[in-house]
C-alpha positions as CSV (number, residue, x, y, z in Angstrom):
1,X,23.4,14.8,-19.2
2,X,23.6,12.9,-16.2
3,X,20.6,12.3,-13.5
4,X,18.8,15.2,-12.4
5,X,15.8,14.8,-10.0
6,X,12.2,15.0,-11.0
7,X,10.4,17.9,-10.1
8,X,7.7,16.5,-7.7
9,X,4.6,18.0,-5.6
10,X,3.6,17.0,-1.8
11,X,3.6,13.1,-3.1
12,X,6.8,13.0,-4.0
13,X,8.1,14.6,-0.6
14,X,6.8,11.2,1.4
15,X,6.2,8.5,-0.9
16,X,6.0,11.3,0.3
17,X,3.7,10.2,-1.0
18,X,1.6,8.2,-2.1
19,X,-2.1,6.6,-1.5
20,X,-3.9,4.0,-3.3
21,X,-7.0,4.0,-5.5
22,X,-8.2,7.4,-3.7
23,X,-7.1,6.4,0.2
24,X,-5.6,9.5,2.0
25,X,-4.6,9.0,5.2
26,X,-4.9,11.7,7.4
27,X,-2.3,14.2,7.9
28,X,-4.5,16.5,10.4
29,X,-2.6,16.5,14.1
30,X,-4.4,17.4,17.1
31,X,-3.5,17.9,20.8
32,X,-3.6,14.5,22.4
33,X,-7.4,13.8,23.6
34,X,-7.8,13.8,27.9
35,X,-8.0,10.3,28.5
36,X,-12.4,9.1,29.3
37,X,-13.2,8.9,32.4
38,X,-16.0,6.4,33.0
39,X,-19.2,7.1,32.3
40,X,-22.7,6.4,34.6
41,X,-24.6,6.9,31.8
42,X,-26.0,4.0,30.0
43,X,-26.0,6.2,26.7
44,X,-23.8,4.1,24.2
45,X,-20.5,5.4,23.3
46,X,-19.4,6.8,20.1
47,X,-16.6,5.1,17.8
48,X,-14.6,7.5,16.0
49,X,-10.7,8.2,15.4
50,X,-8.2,10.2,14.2
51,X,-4.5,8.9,12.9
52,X,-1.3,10.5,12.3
53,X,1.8,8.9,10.8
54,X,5.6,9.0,11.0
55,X,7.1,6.4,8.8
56,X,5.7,3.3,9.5
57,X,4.4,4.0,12.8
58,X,0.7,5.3,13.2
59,X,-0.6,7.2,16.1
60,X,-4.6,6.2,16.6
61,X,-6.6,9.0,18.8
62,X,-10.0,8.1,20.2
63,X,-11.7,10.8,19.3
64,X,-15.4,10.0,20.3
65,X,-17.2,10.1,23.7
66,X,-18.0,7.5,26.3
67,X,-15.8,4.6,26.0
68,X,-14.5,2.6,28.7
69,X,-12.9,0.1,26.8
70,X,-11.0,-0.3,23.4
71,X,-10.0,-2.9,21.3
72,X,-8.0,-1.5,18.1
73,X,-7.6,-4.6,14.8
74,X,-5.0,-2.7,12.6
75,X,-5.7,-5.1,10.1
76,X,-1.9,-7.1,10.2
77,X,-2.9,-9.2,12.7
78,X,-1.9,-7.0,15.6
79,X,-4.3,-5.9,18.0
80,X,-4.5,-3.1,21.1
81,X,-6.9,-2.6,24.2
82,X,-5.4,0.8,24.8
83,X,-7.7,3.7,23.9
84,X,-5.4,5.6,21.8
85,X,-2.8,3.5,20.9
86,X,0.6,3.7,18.2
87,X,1.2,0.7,16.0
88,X,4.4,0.0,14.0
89,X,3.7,-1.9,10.5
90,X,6.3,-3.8,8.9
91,X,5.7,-3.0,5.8
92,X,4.2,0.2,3.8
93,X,0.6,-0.1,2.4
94,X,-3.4,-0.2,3.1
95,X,-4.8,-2.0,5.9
96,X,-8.6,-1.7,7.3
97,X,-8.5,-0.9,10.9
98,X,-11.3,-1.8,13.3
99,X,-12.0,0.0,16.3
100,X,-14.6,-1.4,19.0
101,X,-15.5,0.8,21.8
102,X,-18.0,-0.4,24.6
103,X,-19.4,0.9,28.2
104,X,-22.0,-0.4,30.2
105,X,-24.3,1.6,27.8
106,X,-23.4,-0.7,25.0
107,X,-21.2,-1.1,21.8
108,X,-20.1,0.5,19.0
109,X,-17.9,-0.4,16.0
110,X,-16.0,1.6,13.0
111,X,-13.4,0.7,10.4
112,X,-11.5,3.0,8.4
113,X,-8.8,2.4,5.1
114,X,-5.4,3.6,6.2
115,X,-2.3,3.8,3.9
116,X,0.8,3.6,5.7
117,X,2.5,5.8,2.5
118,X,5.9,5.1,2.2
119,X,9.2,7.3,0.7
120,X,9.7,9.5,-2.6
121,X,9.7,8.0,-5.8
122,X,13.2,7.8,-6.8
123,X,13.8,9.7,-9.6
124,X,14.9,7.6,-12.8
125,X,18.3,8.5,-15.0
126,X,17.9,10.6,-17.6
127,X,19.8,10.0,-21.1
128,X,22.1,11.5,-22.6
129,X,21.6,12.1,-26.6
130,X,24.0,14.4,-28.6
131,X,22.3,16.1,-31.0
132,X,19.0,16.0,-30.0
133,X,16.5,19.3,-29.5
134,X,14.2,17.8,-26.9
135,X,13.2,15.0,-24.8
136,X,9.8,13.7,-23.6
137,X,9.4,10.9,-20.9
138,X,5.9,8.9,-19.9
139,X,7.0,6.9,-16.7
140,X,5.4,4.3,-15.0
141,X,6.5,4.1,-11.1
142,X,6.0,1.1,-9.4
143,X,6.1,-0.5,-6.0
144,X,5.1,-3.8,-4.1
145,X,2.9,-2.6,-1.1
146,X,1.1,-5.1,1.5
147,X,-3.0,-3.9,0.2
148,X,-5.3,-5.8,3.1
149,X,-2.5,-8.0,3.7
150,X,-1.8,-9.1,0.0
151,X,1.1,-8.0,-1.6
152,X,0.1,-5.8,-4.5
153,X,1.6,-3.9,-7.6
154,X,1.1,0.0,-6.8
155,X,1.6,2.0,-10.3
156,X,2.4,5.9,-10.1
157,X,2.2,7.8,-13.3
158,X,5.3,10.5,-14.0
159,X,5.9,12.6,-17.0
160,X,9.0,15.2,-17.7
161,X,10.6,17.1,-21.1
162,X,13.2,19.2,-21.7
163,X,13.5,21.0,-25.0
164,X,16.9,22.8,-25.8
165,X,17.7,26.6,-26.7
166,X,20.9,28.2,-27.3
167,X,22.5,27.6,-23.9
168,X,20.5,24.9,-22.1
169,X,16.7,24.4,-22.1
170,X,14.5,26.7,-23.1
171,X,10.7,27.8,-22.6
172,X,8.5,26.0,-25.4
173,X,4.8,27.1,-23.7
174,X,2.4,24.2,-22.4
175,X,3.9,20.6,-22.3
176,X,0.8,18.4,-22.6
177,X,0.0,14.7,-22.8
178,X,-2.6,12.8,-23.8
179,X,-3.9,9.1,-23.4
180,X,-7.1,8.6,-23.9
181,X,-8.9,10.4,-20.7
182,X,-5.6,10.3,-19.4
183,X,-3.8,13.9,-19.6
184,X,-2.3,16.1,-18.0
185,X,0.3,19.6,-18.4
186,X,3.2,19.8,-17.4
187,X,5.1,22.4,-14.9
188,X,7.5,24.6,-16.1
189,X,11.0,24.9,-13.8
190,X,13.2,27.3,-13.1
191,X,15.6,25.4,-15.3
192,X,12.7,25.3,-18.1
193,X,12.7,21.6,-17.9
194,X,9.0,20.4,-17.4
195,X,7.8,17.7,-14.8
196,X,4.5,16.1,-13.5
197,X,3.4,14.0,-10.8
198,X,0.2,11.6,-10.6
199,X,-1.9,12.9,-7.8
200,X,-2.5,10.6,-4.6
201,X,-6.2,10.2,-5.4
202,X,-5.2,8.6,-8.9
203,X,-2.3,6.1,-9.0
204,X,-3.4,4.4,-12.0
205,X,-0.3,5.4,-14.2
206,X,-0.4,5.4,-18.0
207,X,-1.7,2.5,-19.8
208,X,0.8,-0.1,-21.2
209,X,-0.4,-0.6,-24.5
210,X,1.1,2.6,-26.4
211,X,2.6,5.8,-25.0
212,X,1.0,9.0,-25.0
213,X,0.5,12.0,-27.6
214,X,2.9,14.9,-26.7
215,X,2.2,18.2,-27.7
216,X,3.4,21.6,-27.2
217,X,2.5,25.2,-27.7
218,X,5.7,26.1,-28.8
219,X,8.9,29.0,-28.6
220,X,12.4,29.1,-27.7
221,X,13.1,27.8,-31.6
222,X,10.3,25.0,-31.1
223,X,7.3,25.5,-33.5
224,X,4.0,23.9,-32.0
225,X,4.0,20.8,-31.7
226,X,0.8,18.0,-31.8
227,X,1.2,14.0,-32.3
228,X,4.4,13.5,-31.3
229,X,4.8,9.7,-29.5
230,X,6.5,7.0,-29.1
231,X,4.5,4.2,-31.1
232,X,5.9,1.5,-29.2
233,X,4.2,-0.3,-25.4
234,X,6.0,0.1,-22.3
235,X,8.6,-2.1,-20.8
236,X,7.2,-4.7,-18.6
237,X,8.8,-4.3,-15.2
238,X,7.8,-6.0,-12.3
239,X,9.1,-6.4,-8.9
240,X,12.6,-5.3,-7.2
241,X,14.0,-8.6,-6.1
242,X,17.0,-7.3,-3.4
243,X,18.0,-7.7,0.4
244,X,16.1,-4.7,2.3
245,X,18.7,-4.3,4.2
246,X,21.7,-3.2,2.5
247,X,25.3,-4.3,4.3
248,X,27.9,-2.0,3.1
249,X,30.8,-4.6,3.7
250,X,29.2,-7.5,1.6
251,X,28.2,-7.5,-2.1
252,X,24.7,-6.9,-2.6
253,X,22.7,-8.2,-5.0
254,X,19.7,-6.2,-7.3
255,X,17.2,-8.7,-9.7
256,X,14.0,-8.4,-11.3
257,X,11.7,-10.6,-10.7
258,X,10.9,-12.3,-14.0
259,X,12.0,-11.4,-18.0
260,X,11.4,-7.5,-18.8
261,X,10.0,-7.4,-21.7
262,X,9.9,-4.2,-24.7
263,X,13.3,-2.6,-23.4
264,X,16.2,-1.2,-25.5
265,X,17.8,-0.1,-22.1
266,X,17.8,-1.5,-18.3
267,X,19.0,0.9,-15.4
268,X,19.8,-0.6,-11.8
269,X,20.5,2.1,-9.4
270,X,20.9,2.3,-5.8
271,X,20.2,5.5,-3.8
272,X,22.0,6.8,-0.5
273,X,21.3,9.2,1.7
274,X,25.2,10.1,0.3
275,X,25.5,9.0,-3.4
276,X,24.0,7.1,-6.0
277,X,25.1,4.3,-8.1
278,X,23.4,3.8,-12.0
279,X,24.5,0.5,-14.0
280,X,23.1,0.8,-17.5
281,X,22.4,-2.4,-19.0
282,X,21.0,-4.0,-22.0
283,X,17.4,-4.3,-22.3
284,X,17.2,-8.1,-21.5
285,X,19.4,-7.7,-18.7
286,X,17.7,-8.3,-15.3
287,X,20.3,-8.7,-12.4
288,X,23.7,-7.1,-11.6
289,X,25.5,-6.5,-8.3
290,X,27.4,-3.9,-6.1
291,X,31.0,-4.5,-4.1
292,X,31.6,-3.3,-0.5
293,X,33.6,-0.4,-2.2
294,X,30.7,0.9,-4.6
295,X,28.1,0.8,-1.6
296,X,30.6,2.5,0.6
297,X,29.9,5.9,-0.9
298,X,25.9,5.6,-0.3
299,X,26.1,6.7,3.5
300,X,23.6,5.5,6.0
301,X,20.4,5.6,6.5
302,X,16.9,5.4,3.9
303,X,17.6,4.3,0.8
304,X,15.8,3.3,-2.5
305,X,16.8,0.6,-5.1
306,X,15.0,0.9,-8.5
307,X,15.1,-0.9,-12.0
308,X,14.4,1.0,-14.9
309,X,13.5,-0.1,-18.1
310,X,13.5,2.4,-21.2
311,X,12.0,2.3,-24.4
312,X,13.4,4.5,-27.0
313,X,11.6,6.2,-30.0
314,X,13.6,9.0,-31.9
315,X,11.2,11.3,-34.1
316,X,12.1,13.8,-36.9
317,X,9.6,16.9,-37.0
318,X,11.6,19.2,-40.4
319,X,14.9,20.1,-38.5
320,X,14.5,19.4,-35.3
321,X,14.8,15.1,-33.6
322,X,13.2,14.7,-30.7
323,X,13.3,11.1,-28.3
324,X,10.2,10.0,-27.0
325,X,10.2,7.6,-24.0
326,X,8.4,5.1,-22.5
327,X,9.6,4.1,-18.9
328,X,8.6,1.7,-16.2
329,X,10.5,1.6,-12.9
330,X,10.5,-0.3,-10.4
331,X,11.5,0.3,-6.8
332,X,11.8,-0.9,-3.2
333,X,12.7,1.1,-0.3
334,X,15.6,0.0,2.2
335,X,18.1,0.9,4.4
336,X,22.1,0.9,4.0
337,X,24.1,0.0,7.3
């Protein structure tokens, strides 16, 4: 069956994307503010501000009245005096930022939670089983981001099914999940394969303990459906251990950072602005590597390199087998020269 991407929303598009624990950075724009001239008044100023963000740079626009001076904390141990400064981070994630704006009125002080959101969740492989009438997957995405200058593991839940008809998939009615208060349906395609998407103001993914319940309303040959899951935990991924910078005349080298744990299958992929390269590995397996003339065919530019661990459960319902899958990825963003 090959690789076919997941069907995403707005997150998907950057990080694209992705916030933490209910932080959404801003994505309004406005006209850059006339710069403040300085005031006679000994009425206090105001502290607010507005941000806009373009990879891993962040445009910070005073937006409040009176200041004369300006000193920005970004909260990476970078600082500014300029009154509406941009600031370059090094590394996707949540930082508090501090802004302290005085006049001869006085001072006054905010902080706000930004997260610096980083690329699309690259989508994982999907297996090829002969034979088989549907397909659910429960995935776990997960990334190392810098969270108030910590590094911290950020886990994006991720759900798709297919279900198959005479000539390739076929409409079944709702696709739902369920774990515990956990749930969510599905969206249908236009290729009648189903896909969901965490939303930003969640990112707590599915628990590890046991997948979820599937069900579905049924059609297309598919009678309804309630209970169906896969019995087992999810893998235990970690993080991506790999160069973030990818040189495409040397070997590079992909790990994971630790054993992985409740796997029948391990995935190591690489993704190119160009192409993609997939090793499929056993489930123990946790490191592999990539020659000069495998990386040539990536192109340039962004890139993604992701370990995925799969756990397979096959489930007979009277005629029809269906797999059930428990998935946790993991995934670091770099760059291919």
């Amino acid at each position: 069956m090959g690789m076919r991407s997941l069907r995403v929303t707005a997150i998907q598009i950057l990080f694209a994307s992705v916030c933490i624990a209910g932080l959404i950075l801003s994505g309004c724009k406005k006209d850059d503010p006339e710069p403040n001239a300085p005031s006679d008044s000994t009425e206090p100023p105001t502290a607010v501000f507005e941000m806009d963000q373009t990879g891993l740079s962040i445009a910070f626009s005073y937006t409040g009245e009176r200041g004369e001076t300006f000193v920005w904390d970004f909260g990476d141990g970078e600082t500014s005096t300029e009154e509406s400064p941009t600031h370059t981070y090094d590394a996707f994630g949540v930082y508090l930022v501090d802004l302290t704006v005085s006049n001869t009125g006085g001072t006054a002080k905010t902080n706000s939670d930004v997260a610096v959101e980083g690329d699309a969740l690259a989508s994982i492989p999907e297996l090829d089983f002969p034979n088989v009438n549907g397909v659910f997957y429960a995935i776990n995405h997960q990334r190392v981001w810098s969270v108030y200058g910590e590094p911290a593991l950020v886990k994006t839940g991720a759900a798709m099914a297919w279900c198959s008809g005479t000539i390739g998939y076929t409409d079944v009615g709702a696709v739902t999940f369920k774990q515990g208060e956990y749930t969510a349906s599905l969206d249908l395609g236009t290729d009648n394969a189903y896909a969901w998407v965490e939303s930003p103001d969640e990112q707590t993914g599915f628990k590890k303990g046991i997948g979820p319940t599937w069900s579905i309303a049924g059609g297309g040959q598919h009678g309804s459906i309630n209970g169906l899951s896969n019995v087992w935990p999810f893998p235990a991924t970690k993080e991506v251990i790999a160069d973030a910078a990818i040189d495409i005349t040397s070997t590079f080298a992909v790990s994971h950072s630790g054993a992985i744990n409740n796997a029948d299958s391990v995935f190591i992929s690489v993704y190119g602005p160009n192409g993609t390269l997939t090793r499929r590995m056993g489930g123990t397996e946790t490191s592999t590597s990539f020659t000069p003339g495998e990386l040539s065919t990536l192109g340039k530019g962004k890139g993604q390199v992701q370990i995925a661990a799969y756990k397979i459960y096959e489930q007979v319902l009277g005629t029809k087998t269906y797999m059930v899958m428990n998935v946790a990825a993991s995934q670091m963003d770099v760059t291919v020269e």
